[in-house]
C-alpha positions as CSV (number, residue, x, y, z in Angstrom):
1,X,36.9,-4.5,-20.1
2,X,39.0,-7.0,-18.2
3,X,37.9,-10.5,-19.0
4,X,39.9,-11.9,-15.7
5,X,40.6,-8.4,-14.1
6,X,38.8,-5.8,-11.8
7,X,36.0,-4.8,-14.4
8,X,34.0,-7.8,-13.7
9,X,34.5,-7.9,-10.2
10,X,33.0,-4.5,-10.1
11,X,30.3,-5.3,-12.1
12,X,29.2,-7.8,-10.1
13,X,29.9,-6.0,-6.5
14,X,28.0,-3.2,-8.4
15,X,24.8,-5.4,-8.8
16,X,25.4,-7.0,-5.5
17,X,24.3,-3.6,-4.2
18,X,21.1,-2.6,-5.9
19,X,18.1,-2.6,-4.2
20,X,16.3,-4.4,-6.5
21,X,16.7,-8.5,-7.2
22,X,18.0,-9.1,-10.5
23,X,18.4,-13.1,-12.2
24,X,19.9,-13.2,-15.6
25,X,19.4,-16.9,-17.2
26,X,19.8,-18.4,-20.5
27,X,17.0,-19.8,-22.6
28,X,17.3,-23.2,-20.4
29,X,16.4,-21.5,-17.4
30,X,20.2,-22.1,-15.6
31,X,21.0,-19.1,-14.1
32,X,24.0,-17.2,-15.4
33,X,24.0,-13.9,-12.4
34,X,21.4,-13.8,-9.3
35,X,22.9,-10.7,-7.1
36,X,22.5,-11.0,-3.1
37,X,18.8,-8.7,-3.1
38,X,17.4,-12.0,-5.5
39,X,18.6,-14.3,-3.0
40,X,17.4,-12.7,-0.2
41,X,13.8,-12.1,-1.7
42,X,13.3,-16.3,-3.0
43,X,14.3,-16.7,0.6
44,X,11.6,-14.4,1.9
45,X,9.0,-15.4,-0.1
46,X,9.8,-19.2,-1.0
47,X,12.1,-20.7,1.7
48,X,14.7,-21.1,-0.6
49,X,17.3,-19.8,-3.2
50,X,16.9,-21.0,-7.4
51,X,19.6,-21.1,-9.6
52,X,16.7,-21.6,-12.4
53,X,14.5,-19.0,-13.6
54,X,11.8,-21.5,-14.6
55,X,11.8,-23.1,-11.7
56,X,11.3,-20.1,-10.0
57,X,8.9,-18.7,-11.7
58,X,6.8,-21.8,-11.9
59,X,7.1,-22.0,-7.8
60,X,6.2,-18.4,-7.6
61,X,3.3,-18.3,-9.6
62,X,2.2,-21.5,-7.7
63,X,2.8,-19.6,-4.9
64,X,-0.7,-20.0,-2.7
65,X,-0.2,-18.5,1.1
66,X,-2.9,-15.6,1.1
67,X,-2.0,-15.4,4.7
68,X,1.4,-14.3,4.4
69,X,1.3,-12.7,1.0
70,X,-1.5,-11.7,-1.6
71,X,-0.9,-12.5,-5.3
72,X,-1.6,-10.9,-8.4
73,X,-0.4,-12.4,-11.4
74,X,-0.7,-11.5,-15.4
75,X,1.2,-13.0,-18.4
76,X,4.9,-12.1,-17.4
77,X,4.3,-9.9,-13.9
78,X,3.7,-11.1,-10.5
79,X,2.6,-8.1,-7.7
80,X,3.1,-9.4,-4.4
81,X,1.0,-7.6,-1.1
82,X,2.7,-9.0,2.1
83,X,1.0,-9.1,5.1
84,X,4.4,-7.4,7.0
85,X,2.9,-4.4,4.7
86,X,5.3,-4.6,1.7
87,X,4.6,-4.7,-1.8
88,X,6.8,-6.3,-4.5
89,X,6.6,-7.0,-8.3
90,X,8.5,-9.5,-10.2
91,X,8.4,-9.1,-13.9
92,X,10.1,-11.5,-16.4
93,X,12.1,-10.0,-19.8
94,X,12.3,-12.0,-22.7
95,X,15.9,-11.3,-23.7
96,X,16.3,-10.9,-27.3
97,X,19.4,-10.3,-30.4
98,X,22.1,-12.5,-29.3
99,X,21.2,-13.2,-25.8
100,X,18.8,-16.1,-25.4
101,X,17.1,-16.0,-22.4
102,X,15.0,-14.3,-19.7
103,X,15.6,-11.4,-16.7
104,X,13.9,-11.4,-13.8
105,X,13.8,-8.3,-11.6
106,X,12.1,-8.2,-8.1
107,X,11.6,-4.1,-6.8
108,X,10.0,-2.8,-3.8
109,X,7.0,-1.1,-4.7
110,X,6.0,-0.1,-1.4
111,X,4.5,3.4,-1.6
């Protein structure tokens, strides 16, 4: 792998395309990768993008619009029922061995 090259650029044009939200942070919170589908759902849902995963998850689990968007929330798993007709879960992974810190995926669960 290319520390400087084309490798990590593809990586990260690679994530930039999934469907799904992703956040990678370190055990502080500060993000270290948010692809473009995690932007674009914090925007959706809270007005604004996070470049810290607790912050975000503290805002989303705070999260009180039953209008717009119905919450269900358990220890590390948020499902969201939009009123547009959507549903979305947002889980948060522990990260563990020599990677301190949490993932956060957001995925369309729409059936």
């Amino acid at each position: 792998m290319c520390i400087g090259g084309g490798t990590i650029v593809s990586i990260r044009e690679g994530l930039d395309r999934l469907p799904a939200g992703l956040l990678f942070a370190h055990a502080d919170g500060s993000a270290a990768l948010v692809n473009i589908a995690m932007l674009h759902f914090m925007e959706r849902l809270l007005g604004r993008q996070y470049r810290n995963a607790t912050v975000f998850w503290e805002d989303l689990t705070a999260l009180n619009t039953p209008a717009v968007v119905e919450k269900i929330v358990q220890r590390d798993a948020v499902l969201l029922r939009f009123a547009a007709g959507d549903a979305w879960l947002v889980q948060r992974i522990p990260l563990t061995g020599v990677l301190n810190g949490w993932q956060i995926t957001a995925s369309c669960v729409t059936e």
